[in-house]
C-alpha positions in Angstrom: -8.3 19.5 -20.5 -9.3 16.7 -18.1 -11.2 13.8 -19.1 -12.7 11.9 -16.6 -13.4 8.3 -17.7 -13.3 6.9 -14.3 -16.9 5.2 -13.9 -20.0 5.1 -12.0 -18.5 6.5 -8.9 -16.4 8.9 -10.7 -13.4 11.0 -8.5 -13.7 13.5 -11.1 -17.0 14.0 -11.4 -17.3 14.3 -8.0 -14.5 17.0 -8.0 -16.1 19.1 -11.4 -20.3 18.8 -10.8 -20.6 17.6 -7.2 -21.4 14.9 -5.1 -22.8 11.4 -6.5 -26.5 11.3 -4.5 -27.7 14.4 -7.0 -27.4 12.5 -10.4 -27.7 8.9 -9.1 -30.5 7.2 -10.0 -30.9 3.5 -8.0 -32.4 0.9 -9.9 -33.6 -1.3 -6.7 -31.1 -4.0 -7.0 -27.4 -4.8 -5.2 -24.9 -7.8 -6.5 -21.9 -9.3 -5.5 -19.7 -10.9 -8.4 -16.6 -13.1 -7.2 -14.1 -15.8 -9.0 -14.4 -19.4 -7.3 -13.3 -23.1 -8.0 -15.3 -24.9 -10.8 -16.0 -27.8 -9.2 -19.4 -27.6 -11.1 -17.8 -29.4 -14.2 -19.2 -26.3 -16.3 -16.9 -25.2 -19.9 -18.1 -22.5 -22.1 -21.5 -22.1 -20.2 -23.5 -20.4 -17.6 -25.9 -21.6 -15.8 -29.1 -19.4 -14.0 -31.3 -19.8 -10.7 -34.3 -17.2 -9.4 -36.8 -16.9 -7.6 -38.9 -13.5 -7.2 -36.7 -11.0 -5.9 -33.4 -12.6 -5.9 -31.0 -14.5 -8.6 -28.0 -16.1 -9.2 -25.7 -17.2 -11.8 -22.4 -19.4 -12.7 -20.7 -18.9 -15.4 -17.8 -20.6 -17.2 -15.3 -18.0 -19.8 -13.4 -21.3 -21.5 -12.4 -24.3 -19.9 -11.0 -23.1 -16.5 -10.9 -24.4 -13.1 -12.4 -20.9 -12.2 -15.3 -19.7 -12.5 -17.4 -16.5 -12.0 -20.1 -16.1 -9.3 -22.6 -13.7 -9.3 -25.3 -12.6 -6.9 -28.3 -10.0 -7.5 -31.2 -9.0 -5.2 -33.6 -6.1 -5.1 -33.8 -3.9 -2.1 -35.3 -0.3 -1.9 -33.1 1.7 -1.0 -29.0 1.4 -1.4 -27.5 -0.1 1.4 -25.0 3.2 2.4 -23.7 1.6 5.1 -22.2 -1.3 3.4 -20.3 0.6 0.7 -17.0 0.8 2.4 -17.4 -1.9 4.3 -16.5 -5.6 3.2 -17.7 -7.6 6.0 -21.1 -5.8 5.8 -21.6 -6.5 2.3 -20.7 -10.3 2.9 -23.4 -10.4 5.8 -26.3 -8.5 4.1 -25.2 -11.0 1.1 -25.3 -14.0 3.2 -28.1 -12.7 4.8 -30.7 -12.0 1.9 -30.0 -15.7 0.5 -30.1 -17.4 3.8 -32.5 -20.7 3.5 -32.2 -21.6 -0.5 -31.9 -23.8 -2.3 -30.1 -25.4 -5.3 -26.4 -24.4 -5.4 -27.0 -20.8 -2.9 -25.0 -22.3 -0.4 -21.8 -22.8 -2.2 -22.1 -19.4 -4.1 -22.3 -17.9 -0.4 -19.6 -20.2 1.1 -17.4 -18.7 -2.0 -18.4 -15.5 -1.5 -17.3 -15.1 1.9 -14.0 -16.0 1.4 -13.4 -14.3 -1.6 -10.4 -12.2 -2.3 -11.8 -10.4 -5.4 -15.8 -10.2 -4.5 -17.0 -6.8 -6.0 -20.1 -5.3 -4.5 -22.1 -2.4 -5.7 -25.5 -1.7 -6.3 -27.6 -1.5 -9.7 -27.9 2.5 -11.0 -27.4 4.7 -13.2 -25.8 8.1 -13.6 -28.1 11.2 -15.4 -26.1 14.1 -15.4 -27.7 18.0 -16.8 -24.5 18.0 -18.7 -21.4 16.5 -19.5 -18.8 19.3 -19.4 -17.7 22.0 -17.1 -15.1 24.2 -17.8 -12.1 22.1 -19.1 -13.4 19.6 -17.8 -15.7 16.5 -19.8 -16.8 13.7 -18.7 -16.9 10.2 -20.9 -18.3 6.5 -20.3 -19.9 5.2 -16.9 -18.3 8.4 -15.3 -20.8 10.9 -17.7 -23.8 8.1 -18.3 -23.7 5.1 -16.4 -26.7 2.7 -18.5 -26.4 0.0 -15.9 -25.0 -3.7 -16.8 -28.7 -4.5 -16.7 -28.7 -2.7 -20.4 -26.4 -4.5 -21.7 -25.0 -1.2 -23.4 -22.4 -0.2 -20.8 -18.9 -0.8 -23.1 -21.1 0.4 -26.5 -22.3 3.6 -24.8 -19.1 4.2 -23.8 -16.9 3.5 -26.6 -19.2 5.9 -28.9 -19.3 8.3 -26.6 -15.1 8.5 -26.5 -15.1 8.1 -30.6 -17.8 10.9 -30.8 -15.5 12.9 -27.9 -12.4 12.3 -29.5 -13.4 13.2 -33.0 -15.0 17.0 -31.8 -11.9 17.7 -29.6 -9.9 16.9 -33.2 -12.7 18.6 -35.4 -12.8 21.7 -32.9 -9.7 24.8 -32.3 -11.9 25.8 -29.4 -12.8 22.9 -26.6 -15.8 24.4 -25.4 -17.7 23.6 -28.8 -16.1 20.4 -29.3 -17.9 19.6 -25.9 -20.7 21.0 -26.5 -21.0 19.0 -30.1 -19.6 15.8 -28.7 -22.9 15.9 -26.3 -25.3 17.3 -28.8 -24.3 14.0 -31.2 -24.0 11.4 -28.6 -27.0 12.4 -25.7 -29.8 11.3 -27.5 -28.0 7.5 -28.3 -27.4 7.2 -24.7 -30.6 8.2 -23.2 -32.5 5.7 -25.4 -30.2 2.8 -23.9 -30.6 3.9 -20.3 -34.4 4.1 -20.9 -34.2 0.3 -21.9 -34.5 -0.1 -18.1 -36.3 0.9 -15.4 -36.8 0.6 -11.3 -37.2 -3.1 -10.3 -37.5 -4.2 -14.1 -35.0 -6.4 -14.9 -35.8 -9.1 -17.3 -33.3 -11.5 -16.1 -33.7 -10.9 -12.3 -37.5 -10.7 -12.0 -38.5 -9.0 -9.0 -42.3 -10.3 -8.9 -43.7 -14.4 -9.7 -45.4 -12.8 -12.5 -42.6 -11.4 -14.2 -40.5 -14.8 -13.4 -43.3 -16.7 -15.2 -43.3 -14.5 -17.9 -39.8 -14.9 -18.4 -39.4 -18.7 -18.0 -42.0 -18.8 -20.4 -40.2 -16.6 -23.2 -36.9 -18.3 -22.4 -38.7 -22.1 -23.1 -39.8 -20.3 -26.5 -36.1 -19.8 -27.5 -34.4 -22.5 -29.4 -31.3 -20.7 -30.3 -30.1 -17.6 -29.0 -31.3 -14.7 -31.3 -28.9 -13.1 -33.5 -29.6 -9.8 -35.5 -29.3 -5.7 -34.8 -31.0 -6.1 -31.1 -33.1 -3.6 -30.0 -33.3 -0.4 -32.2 -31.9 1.6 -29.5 -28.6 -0.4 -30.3 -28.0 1.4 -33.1 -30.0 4.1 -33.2 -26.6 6.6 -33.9 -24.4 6.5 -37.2 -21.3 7.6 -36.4 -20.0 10.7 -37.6 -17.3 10.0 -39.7 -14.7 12.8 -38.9 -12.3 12.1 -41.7 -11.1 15.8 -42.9 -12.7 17.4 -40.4 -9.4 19.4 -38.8 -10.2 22.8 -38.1 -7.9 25.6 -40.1 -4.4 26.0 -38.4 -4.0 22.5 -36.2 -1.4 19.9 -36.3 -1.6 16.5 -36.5 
């Protein structure tokens, strides 16, 4: 069997079901993320600027002298050309922020010359299945939810537990497949639905939707802790525990 796990943009996807356009669905946004010096003094903290249509963000993992850059815009359609090309992305970047304020500039400055900037756009991947043949996929490669879920690494990890369990729960790979789907579809199509074209609550795309925002955020003391959203944990886990068909080996 083959197990393609190798996300969004998936080789073996491409290989098993096809090219990317037919199960790609574009969200309307683009980013750039990028290391660069903390000369912000910032520790164990992020910090956030918008305005309609574009955002940015710097954020501190632990007391370093680096720090992580990030860049998001919405645009309508994907910008093809740019994919494969670094210098394109650094000038439709540089390009799109070109005139603000606060700390844009330095973000851009950094992004130009960095070694590690990572440019894709915002999307997700909706596939009719997740198996062909011998061949399943798992994770970003099967489902991409989009980091604007925040369920990417959850979606993914149940969907290998839920995989892995079937294939050991199953003589025959075809219904381990098809059962490994069956349990874990539903879970993930509730997370990608959290989300929709242009509706990102951290990046708002409209002054309305920044002002509703802002306005939710000034309501927040603390940081809300709890289940989340339903979705989150709308599976139980199967526990798989004796479930080795008759004849297999460990």
């Amino acid at each position: 069997m083959v197990i393609g796990a190798d996300g969004l943009h998936s080789g073996v996807r491409a290989l098993a079901f096809g090219p990317e356009e037919q199960f790609h669905r574009y969200l309307g946004y683009c980013f750039a993320g990028f290391t660069m010096h903390n000369d912000f003094g910032l520790a164990h903290e992020g910090v956030l600027w918008s305005t309609p249509g574009r955002g940015a963000a710097l954020y501190a993992v632990g007391d370093s002298d680096t720090i992580f850059g990030f860049l998001n815009f919405t645009r309508p359609e994907p910008p093809f050309d740019a994919f494969r090309n670094p210098a394109a992305q650094r000038e439709l970047v540089a390009e799109v922020f070109e005139g603000d304020g606060w700390e844009i500039p330095r973000l851009v400055a950094a992004m130009r010359t960095a070694d590690d900037l990572f440019f894709d756009i915002v999307s997700q991947i909706h596939l009719p299945r997740w198996s062909s043949g011998r061949v399943a996929l798992v994770g970003d490669a099967a489902h991409a939810p989009s980091f604007l879920t925040g369920q990417g690494s959850s979606t993914a990890l149940v969907g290998a537990y839920v995989l892995a369990g079937e294939l050991a729960s199953h003589a025959d790979h075809t219904a381990a497949f098809a059962a490994y789907e069956q349990t874990a579809r539903p879970f993930v199509e509730a997370n990608q639905a959290l989300v929709t074209v242009g509706n990102a609550t951290m990046f708002p795309a409209t002054p309305e939707a920044l002002a509703e925002r802002n306005a939710g955020l000034r309501e927040l003391t603390t940081l809300p802790v709890g289940p989340g959203r339903p979705e989150h944990s709308a599976l139980v886990l199967p526990d798989f525990t004796g479930r080795r068909p008759a004849g297999s080996r460990v």
